[in-house]
N, C-alpha and C positions, 0 to 999 in steps of 0.2 A: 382618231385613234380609238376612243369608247365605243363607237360604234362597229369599228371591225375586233374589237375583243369582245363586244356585243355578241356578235354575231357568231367568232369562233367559240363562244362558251355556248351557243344555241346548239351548234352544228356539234358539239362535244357529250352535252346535254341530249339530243337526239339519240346520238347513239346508244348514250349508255339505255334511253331508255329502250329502245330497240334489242338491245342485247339481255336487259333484262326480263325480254316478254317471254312468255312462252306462247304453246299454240292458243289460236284464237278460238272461241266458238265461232259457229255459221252464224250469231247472230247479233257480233260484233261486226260482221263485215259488209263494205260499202264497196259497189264498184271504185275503179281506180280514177285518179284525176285523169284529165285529157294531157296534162303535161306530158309531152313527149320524152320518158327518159334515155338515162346518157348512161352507156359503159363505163363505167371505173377500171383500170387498169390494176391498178394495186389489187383490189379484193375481190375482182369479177363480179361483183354483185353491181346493184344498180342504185344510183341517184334519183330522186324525182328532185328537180328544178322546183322552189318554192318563194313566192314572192310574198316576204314577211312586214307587214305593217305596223308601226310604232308610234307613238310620237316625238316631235322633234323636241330639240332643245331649251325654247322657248315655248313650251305646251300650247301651242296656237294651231299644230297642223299634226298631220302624218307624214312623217317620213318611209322610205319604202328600202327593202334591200335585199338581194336573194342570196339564196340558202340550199345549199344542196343536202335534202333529206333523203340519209338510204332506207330503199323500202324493200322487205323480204321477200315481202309476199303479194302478188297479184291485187289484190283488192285492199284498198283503204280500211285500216282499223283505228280502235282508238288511241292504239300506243305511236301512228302516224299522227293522227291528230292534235295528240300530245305535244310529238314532239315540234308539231307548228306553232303551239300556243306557247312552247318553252324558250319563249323570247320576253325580254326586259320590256313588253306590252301589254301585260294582263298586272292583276292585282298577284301579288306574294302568295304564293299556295296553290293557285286557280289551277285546278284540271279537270279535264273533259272525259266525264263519264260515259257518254254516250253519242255514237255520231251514227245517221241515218241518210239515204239521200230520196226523194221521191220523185225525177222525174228533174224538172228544175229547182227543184226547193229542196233545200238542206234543213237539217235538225241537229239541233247542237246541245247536247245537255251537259250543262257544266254543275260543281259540286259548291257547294257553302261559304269555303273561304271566298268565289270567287264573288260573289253576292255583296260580302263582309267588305272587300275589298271596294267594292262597286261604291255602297252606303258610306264608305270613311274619306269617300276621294274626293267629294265635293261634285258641284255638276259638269265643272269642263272636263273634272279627272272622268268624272263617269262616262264623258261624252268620247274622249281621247280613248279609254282603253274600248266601248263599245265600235266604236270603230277603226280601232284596230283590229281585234276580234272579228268581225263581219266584212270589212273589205278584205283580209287576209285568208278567210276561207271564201266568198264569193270570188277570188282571182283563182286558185288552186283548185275547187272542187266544180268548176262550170256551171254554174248556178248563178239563179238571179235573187234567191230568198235566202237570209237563212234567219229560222227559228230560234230562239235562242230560251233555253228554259234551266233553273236550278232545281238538281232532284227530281225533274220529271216533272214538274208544276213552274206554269208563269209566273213571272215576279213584278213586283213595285218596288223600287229604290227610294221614293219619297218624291223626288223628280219625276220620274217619266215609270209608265207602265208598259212592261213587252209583255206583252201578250197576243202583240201578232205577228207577221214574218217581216224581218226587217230589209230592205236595200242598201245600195252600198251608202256610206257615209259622204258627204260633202262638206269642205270648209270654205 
């Protein structure tokens, strides 16, 4: 049951942030995922199918669960981005200032809290939300790297340093 109110406060979350965006610049935007979307009936707009990763119960693994984010507009922005990270998988605050894609490698630039949050979790929390974070965009955005930096600069959590592009996660 936490887990599908999970998931309907993502998919609620999503929207609003959607609804609150306005236009984007050119230089916010990322071609679109390869997710093939789906007609909505209710609002004519469209879904993108999003496969969201968490961890489970017992903080031992990732759990997985999908998500239908509506997307307005043609290409991938940040306020999509957002609304993937706007699942009970990241640290309290974390969002994503900036998303880029090159080819096969993604970039992912997220803001301070999420760092704060990273530093306070200890190494399995760091380990659980960094991969949630990286397998939940490497499924969604067709990509085998994604970069992950705060502010525009790599970081050290005291544990591990990203400073290179990361693969998906394994437990």
């Amino acid at each position: 049951m936490k887990k599908y109110l999970s998931l309907l406060l993502a998919c609620v979350l999503a929207l609003a942030l959607l609804c609150a965006c306005g236009k984007k610049d050119a230089a916010e935007q990322t071609p679109a995922p390869e997710t093939p979307p789906t007609q909505t009936a209710a609002t004519g707009g469209v879904d993108t199918s999003c496969k969201l990763y968490f961890p489970n119960d017992a903080a031992d693994d990732l759990s997985a669960d999908t998500a239908q984010i509506p997307d307005t507009e043609p290409a991938v922005t940040v306020a999509d981005a957002q609304a993937i990270v706007a699942h009970d998988a990241l640290p309290k605050d974390s969002e994503v200032l900036a998303i880029s894609k090159d080819g096969d490698a993604l970039s992912l630039d997220m803001n301070e809290a999420f760092l704060a949050g990273l530093r306070a979790s200890g190494s399995t929390g760091e380990f659980l939300y960094m991969g949630s974070l990286v397998n939940t965009f490497l499924d969604n955005f067709n990509c085998t790297t994604v970069r992950v930096t705060v502010e525009g600069q790599p970081f050290s959590t005291g544990h591990t340093e990203y400073d290179k592009p990361l693969q998906a996660f394994t437990f």
